[in-house]
ZAGU-786392 format. One record per residue (C-alpha): residue in one letter; x, y, z. Coordinates in pm, 1 decimal. Example, Ala and Ser with C-alpha at 12.3 -4.5 7.8 and 13.67 -1.06 7.14 Angstrom:
BEGIN
a 1230.0 -450.0 780.0
s 1367.0 -106.0 714.0
This chain:
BEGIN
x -5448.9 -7564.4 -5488.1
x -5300.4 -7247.1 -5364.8
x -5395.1 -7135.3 -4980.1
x -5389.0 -6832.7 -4799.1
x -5150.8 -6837.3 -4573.1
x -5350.6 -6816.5 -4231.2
x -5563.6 -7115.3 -4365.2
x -5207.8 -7319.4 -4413.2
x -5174.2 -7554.0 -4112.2
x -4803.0 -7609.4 -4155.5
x -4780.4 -7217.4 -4205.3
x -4959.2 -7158.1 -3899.1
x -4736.5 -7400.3 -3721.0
x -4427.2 -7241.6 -3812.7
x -4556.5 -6896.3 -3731.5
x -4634.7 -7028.2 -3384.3
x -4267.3 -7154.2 -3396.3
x -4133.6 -6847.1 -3490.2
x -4311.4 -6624.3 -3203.9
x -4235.8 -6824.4 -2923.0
x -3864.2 -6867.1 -3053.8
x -3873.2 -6541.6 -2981.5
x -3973.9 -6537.6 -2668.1
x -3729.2 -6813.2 -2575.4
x -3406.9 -6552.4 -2614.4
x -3519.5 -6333.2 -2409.0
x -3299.9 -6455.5 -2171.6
x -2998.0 -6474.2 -2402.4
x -3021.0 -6050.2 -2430.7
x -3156.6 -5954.9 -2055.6
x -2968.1 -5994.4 -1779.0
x -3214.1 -5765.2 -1573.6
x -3371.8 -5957.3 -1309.5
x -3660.5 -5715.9 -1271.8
x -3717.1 -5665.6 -1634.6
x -3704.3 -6016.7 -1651.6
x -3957.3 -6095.2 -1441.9
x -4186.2 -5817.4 -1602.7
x -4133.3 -6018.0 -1901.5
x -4250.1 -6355.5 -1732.5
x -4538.0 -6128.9 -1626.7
x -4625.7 -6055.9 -1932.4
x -4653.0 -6451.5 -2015.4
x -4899.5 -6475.3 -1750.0
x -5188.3 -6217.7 -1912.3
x -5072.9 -6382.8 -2261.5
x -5186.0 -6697.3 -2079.2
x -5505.8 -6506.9 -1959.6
x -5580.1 -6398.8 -2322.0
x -5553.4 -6753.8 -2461.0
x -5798.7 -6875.7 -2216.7
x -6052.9 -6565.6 -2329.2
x -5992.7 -6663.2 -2684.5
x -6067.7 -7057.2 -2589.3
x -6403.9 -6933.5 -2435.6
x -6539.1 -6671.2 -2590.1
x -6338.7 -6646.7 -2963.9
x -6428.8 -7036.1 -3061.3
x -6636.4 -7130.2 -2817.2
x -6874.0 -6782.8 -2830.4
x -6923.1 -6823.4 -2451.1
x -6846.2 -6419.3 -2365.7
x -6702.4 -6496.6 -1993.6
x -6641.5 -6124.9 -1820.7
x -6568.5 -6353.0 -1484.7
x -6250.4 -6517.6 -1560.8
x -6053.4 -6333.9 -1290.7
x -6258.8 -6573.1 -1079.3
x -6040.6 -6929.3 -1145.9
x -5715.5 -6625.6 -1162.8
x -5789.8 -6546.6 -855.3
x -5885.0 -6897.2 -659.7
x -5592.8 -7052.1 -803.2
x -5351.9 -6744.7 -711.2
x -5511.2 -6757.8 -346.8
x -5443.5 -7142.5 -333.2
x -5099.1 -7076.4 -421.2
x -5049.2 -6784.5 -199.1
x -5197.0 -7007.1 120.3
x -4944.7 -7253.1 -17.5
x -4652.6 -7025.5 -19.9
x -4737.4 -6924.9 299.0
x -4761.8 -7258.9 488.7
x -4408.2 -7327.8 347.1
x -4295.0 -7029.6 576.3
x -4449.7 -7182.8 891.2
x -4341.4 -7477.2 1110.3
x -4561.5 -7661.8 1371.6
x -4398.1 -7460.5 1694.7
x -4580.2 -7120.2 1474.4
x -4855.2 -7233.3 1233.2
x -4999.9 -6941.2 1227.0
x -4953.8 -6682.5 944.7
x -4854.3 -6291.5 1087.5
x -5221.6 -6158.9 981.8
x -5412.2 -6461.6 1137.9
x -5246.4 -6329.2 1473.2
x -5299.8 -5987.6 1435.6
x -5698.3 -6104.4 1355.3
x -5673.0 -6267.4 1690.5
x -5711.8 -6599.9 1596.3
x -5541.1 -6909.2 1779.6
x -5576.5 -7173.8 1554.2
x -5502.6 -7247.3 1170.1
x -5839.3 -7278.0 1003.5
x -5947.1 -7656.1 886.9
x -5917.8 -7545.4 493.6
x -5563.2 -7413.3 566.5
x -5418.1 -7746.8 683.9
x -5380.4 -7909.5 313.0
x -5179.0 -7615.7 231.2
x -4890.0 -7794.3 483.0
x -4821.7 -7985.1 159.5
x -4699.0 -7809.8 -161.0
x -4778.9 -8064.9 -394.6
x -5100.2 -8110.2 -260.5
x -5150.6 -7705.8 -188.5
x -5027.0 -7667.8 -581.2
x -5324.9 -7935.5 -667.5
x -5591.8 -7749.1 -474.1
x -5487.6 -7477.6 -639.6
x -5552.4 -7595.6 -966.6
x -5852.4 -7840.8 -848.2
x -6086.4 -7607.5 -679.0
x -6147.6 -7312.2 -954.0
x -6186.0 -7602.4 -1217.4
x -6402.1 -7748.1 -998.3
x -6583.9 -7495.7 -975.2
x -6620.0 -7382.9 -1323.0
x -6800.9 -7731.5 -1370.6
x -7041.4 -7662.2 -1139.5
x -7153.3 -7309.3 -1231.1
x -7115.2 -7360.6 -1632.3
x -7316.5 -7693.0 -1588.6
x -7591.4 -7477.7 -1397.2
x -7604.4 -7223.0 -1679.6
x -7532.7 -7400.1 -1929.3
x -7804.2 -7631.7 -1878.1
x -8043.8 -7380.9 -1804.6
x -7952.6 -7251.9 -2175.4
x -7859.6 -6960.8 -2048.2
x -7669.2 -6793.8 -2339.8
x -7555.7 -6438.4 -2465.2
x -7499.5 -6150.0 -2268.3
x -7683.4 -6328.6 -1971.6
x -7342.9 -6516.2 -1971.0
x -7143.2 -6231.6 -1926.0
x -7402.0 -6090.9 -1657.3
x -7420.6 -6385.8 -1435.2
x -7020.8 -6444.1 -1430.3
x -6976.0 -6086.3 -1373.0
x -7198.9 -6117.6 -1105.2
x -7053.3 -6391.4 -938.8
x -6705.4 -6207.7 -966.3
x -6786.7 -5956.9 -752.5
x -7001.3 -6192.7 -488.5
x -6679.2 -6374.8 -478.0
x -6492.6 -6058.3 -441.8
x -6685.7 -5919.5 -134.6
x -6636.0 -6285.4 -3.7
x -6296.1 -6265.6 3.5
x -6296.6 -5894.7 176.4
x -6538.1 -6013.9 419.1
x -6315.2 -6331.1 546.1
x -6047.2 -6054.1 641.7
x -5937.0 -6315.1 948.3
x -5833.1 -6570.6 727.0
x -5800.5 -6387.4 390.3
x -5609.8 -6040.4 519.4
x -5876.1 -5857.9 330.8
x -5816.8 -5595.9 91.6
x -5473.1 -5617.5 215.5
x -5409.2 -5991.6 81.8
x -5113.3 -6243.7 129.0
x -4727.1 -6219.2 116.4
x -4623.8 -6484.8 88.5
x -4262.7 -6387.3 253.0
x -4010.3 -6660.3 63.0
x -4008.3 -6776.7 -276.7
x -4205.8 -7061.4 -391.8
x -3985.4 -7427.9 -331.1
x -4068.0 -7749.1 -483.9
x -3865.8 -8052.7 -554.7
x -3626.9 -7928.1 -322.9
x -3528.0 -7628.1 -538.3
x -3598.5 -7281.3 -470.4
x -3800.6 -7068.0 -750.2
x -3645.9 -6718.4 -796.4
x -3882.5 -6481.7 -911.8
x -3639.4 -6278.8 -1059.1
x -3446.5 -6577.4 -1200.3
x -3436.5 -6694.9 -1537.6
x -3562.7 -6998.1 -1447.3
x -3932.8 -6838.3 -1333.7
x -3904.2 -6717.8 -1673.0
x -3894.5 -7039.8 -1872.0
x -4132.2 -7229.0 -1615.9
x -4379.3 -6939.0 -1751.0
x -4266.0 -6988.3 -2108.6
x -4288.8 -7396.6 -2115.4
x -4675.0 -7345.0 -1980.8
x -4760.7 -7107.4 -2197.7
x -4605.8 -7320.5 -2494.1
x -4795.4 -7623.0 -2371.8
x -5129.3 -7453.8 -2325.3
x -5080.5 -7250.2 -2675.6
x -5055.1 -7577.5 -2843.5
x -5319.6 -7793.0 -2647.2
x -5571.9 -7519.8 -2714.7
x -5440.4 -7517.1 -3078.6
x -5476.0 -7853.0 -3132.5
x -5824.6 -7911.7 -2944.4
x -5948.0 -7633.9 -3188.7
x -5850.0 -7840.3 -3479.7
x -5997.4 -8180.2 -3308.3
x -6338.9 -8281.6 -3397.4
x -6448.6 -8135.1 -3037.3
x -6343.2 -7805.8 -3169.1
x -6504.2 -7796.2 -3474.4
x -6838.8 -7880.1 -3284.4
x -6759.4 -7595.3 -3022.9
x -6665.4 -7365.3 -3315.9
x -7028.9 -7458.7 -3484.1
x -7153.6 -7382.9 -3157.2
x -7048.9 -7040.9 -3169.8
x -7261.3 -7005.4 -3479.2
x -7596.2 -7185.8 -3437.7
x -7630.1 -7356.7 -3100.1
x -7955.7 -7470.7 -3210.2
x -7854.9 -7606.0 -3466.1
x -7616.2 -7804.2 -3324.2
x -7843.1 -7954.1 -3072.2
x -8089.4 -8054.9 -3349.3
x -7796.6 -8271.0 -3463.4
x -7795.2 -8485.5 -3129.6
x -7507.6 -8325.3 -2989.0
x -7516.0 -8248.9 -2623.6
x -7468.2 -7840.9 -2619.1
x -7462.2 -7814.8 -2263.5
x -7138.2 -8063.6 -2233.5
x -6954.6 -7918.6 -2497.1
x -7017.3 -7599.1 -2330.6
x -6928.3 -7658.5 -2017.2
x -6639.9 -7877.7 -2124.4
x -6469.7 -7547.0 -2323.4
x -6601.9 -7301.3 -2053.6
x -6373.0 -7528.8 -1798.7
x -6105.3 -7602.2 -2013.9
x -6023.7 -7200.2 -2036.2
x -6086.1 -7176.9 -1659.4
x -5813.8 -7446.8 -1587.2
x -5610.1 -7235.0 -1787.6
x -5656.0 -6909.5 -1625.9
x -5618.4 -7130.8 -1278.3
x -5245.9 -7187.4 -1376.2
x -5166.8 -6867.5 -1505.9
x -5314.4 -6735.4 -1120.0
x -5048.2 -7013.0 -1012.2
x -4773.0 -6874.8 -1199.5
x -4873.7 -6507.2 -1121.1
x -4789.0 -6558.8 -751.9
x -4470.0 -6760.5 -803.7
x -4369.7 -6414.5 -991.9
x -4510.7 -6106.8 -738.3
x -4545.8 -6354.7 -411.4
x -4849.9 -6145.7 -338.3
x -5234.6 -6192.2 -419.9
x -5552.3 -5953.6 -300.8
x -5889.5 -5917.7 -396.8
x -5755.5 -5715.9 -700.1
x -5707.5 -5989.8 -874.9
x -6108.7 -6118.1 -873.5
x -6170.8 -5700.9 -942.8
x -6381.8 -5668.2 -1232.1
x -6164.0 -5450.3 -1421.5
x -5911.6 -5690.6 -1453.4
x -6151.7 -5955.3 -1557.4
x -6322.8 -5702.0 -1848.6
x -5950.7 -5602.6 -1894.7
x -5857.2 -5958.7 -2020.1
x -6149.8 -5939.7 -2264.9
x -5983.2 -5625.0 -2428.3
x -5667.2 -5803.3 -2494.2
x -5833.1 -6056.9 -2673.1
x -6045.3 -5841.0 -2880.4
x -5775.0 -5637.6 -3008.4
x -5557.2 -5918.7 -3030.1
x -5797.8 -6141.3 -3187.7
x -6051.7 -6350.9 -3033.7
x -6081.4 -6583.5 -3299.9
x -5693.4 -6640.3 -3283.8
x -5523.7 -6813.5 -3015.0
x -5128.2 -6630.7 -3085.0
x -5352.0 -6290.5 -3206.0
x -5488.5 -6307.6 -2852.7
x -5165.7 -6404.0 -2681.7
x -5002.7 -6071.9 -2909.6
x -5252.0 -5872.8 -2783.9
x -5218.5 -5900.0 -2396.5
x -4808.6 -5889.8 -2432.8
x -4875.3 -5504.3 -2667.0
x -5108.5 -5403.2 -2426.6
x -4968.1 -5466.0 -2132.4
x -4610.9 -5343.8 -2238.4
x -4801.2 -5013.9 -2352.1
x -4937.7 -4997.9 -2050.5
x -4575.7 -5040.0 -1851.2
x -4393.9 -4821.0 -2075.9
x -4656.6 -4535.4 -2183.5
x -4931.5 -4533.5 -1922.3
x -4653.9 -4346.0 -1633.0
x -4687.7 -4073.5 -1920.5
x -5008.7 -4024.9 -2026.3
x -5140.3 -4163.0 -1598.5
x -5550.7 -4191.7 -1643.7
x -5622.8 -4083.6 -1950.6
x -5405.8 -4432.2 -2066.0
x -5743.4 -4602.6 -1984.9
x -5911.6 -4397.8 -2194.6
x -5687.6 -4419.5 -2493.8
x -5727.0 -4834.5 -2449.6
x -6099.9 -4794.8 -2399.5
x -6111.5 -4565.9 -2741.3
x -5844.9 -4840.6 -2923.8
x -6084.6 -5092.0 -2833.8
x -6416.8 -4922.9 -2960.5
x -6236.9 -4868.6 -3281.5
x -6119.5 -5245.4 -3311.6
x -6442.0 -5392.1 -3270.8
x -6634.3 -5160.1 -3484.1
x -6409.3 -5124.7 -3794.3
x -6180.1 -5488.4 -3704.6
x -6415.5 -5737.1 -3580.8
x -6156.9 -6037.7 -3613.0
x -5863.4 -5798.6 -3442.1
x -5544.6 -5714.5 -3526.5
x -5467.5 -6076.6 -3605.4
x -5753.6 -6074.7 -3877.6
x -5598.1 -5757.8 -4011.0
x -5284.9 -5895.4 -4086.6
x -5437.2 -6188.8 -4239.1
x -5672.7 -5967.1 -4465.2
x -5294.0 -5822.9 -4550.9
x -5095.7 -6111.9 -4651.0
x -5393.0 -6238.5 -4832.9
x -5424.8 -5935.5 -5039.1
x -5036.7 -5997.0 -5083.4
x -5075.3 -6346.1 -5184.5
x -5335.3 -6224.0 -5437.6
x -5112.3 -6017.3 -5593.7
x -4846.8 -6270.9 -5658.6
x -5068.9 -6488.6 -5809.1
x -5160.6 -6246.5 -6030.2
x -4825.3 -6175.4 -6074.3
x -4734.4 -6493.7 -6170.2
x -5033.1 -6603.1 -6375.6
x -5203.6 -6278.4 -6549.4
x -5488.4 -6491.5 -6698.2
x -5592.6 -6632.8 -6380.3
x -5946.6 -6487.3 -6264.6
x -5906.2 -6253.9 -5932.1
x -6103.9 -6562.3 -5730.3
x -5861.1 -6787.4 -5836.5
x -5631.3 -6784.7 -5459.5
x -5812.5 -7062.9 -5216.8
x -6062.4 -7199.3 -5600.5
x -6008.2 -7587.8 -5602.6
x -5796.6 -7733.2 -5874.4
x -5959.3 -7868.7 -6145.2
């Protein structure tokens, strides 16, 4: 039986190999510190955009609110950061003085501990993405009343975050003044080693996500996607699976907020704005939604456009990405990854011909007989 090529497990595999061997010399050919912690930057959104294609490309759960566990998790680990810079003679961060307070706040003391900070970090945004997608999700709440209602608690959580200004810093966030340290070794930002703690992650989590969308759990999420009610008519549980996906990308996006302050030791409310949340969603659907490394290519082209072209073209760059993206979803609904497939099919087609004139034009993916 001949396959296409994107329908090839082992050929996906190696293609999966091939792109992240990529990614992996970096290193070897930039000695830059600062362009190599743009790179490692760049790892972070492709992290971002795997998490989008999780939800909303298999799962069909459109989530417009992700910068929500981004932003928890980067707060956690900018409180965490932080703490490591005090000592019990000055427990007080620079801004909580200037606010006029006089003692840390109770939900600040965990933060004393990095391995515990780092676990809060991760902890509370998953937590709470149980909580809320169990409360929709149960309530069948499905559609574009998904994207509403996470785009709407964005933006609460936003304001909440400017409001607390004596124990956030408000619009001005944290700065974290040292790099991060854990097991007794200091992370460099600028350091090859930030880079390939980015990389590993973003290996991991590629592969996780790849494999859980092969698993049997997938394949119900995928069918999901399709015909929910259908589904439940079956006897599965549509509100677990559901939630379980919707928290799996939000874990996700929780260590990619981790990473992001390791790399810019600096988090604000920007980070839970809803640009960058809808922002995330474009990467995917130019990359692909409906393929994890299609995705993952799509944050890493936009984003480098956007560092290398938007100084030149200044406002009218969001424009041109706003106009890419209408034209993407109108005339390539699977991305630029299902263009490419659509490609090397047609090319696979032609070598079958090639090699067999007599075989019918149907003949690439027919069951042998």
């Amino acid at each position: 039986m001949t396959k296409n090529l994107f329908h090839n497990r082992s050929a996906q595999w190696t293609v999966y190999a091939v792109f992240f061997l990529g990614l992996a010399i970096i290193p070897t050919f930039v000695s830059d510190g600062f362009l190599l912690n743009q790179f490692a930057t760049y790892g972070v959104y492709a992290m971002l955009a795997l998490s989008i294609s999780l939800c909303w490309g298999f799962g069909g759960i459109l989530n417009l609110g992700q910068g929500i566990a981004f932003g928890l998790a980067a707060y956690g680990m900018a409180m965490t950061m932080q703490m490591q810079s005090q000592d019990a003679s000055n427990p007080l961060p620079p801004f909580m003085a200037n606010n006029s307070l006089e003692h840390l706040p109770f939900f600040w003391e965990p933060f004393w501990s990095t391995g515990f900070g780092i676990f809060l970090a991760l902890f509370v945004p998953t937590l709470f993405y149980v909580i809320f997608g169990s409360l929709m999700f149960r309530a069948r709440v499905s559609g574009p009343f998904i994207a509403i209602m996470t785009l709407a608690m964005l933006s609460a959580l936003n304001t909440l975050i400017l409001d607390m200004q004596p124990y956030t810093n408000g619009v001005n966030g944290i700065s974290p003044p040292a790099a991060l340290q854990i097991f007794g070794t200091e992370i460099d930002p600028y350091s090859p080693k930030a880079y390939w703690i980015v990389l590993i992650l973003l290996i991991l989590t590629t592969v996780a996500s790849k494999l859980l969308t092969h698993s049997k759990f997938g394949l119900v999420v995928q069918a999901l996607r399709g015909d929910p009610e259908r589904v439940r008519f079956l006897g599965y549980n549509v509100a677990l699976y559901e939630t379980v996906i919707y928290t799996i990308s939000g874990l996700i996006a929780a260590i990619a907020g981790c990473l992001w302050v390791m790399l810019v030791q600096y988090v604000s409310p920007a980070q839970l704005d809803v640009t960058f949340s809808i922002t995330m969603v474009i990467w995917a659907g130019i990359g692909g939604r409906l393929s994890l490394l299609g995705s993952i290519f799509g944050a890493l082209m936009i984003q480098g456009g956007q560092s290398y072209l938007g100084d030149q073209f200044l406002n009218t760059w969001l424009l041109l990405l706003g106009g890419f993206f209408i034209l993407v979803v109108r005339f390539l609904p699977r991305g630029l990854a299902g263009l490419l497939e659509k490609v090397l099919g047609m090319v696979a087609n032609r070598q079958l011909r090639a090699s067999d004139p007599i075989a019918p034009p149907h003949a690439v993916g027919a069951p042998a007989k």
